[in-house]
N, C-alpha and C positions, 0 to 999 in steps of 0.2 A: 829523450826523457832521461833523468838520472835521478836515484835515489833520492835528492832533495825536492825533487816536484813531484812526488807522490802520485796516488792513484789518481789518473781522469775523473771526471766529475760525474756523477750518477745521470743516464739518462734512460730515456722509455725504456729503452733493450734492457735494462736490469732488472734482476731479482731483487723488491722491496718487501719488508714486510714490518710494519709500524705504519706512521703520520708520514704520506711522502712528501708533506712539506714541513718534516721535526727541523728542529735548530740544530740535533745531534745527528748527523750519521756515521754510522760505524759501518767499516767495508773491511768483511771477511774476506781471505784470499784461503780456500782451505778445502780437503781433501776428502770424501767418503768415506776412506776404508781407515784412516787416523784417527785411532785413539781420542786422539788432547784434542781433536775437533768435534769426536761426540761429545768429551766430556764438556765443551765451550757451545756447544749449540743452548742447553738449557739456560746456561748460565746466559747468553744473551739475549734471549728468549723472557729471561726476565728481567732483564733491564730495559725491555721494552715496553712490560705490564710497568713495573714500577716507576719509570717516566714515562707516564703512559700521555704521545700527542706528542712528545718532545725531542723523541729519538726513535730512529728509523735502522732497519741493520740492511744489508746490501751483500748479496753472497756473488763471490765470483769464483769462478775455479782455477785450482793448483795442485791438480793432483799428481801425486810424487810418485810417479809408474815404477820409477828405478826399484823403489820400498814397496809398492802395494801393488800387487796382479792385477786389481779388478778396478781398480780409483778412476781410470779414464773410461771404463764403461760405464762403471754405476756415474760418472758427470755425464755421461752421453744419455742415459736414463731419464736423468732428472731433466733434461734438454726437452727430451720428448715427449716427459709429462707435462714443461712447460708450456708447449707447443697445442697441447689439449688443455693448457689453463691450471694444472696441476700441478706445477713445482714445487708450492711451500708443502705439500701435502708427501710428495716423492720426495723432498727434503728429508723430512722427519721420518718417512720407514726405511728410507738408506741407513739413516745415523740405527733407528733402531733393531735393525738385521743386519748389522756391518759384518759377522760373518759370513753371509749370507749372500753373496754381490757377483753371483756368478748372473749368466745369462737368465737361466730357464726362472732361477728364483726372482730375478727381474720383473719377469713376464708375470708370474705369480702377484707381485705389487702391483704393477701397472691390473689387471684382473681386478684385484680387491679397492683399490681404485679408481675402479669402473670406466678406467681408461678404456680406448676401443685399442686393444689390445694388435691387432692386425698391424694397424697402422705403427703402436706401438714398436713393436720388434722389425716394421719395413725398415724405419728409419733408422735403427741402433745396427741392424743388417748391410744399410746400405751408410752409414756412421753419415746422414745427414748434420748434426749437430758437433761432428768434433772440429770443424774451425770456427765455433764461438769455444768452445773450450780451449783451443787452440789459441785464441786471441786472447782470452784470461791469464791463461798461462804466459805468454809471453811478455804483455803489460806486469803483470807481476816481476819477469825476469829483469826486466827495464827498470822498475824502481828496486830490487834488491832484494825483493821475496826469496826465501830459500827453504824455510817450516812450513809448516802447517798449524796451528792457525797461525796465518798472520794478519792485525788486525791497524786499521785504523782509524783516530777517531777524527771528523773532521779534517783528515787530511795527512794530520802527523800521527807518524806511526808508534804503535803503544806496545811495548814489551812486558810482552805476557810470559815470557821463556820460565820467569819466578812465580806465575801463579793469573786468577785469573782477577786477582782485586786489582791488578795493575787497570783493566780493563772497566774496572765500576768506578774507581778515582777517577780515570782520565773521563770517566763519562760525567760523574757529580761534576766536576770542574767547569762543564763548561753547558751541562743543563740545569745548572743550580746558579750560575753567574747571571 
């Protein structure tokens, strides 16, 4: 694979959340403990209310260890909340405790959560989930991912590096066509 053939195509194993048959999907490649990816969660978040049925978002990981301590645990988290049904939910209290991504605070989310917590922390323990994050990470490497967020819409990649209307245009264009 090389930068021009883009991300693989959305299948079960993915994180959807929108219409999983919209005409738009947008696939995140992007990080916990990053800044510009909190700041981009809400924002695509609402480009799903607002084409609401016509766009879909797809989150996969790229957490950038070198820059952030905790980025490949809190993805091994969200793994395990998925694992109990609860990702989109471990999504959003990673972005919103992004200080906070150490181990023990983990368990704390998964807890409030109502994750079964046991099980919870076996698997982050025994890093059941770090070669699907493993496999995110490296299809990213493959097509040219190197930031956080990196997004796509549809396929071709949308440079947000100037903001994140890059990412509403390329969405209008082609849920409004």
């Amino acid at each position: 694979m090389n930068p021009s053939d883009g991300p693989r195509p959305v299948s079960a194993t993915d994180h959807v959340r929108g219409a999983h048959d919209a005409a738009v999907t947008i696939i995140e490649y992007g990080d916990f403990e990053c800044p510009r990816c909190k700041q981009a969660a809400p924002a695509a978040l609402l480009l799903i209310k607002r084409f609401h049925g016509h766009v879909r978002l797809v989150f996969r990981h790229f957490p950038l260890e070198e820059v952030h301590a905790n980025a490949l645990i809190a993805a091994e988290a969200s793994e395990a909340a998925a694992a109990q049904g609860r990702f989109w939910e471990m999504h959003d209290q990673l972005f919103d405790n992004q200080s906070h991504l150490q181990r023990a605070h983990l368990q704390q989310l998964a807890k409030a959560l109502g994750l079964d917590v046991r099980r919870f922390s076996k698997e982050l323990n025994d890093h059941v989930h770090t070669p699907r994050v493993c496999e995110n990470v490296a299809e990213g490497r493959r097509i040219g991912v190197r930031a956080t967020p990196t997004f796509y819409v549809n396929g071709t990649l949308c440079d947000v590096s100037f903001g994140l209307e890059q990412l509403e245009h390329a969405v209008e264009k082609v849920a409004i066509a």
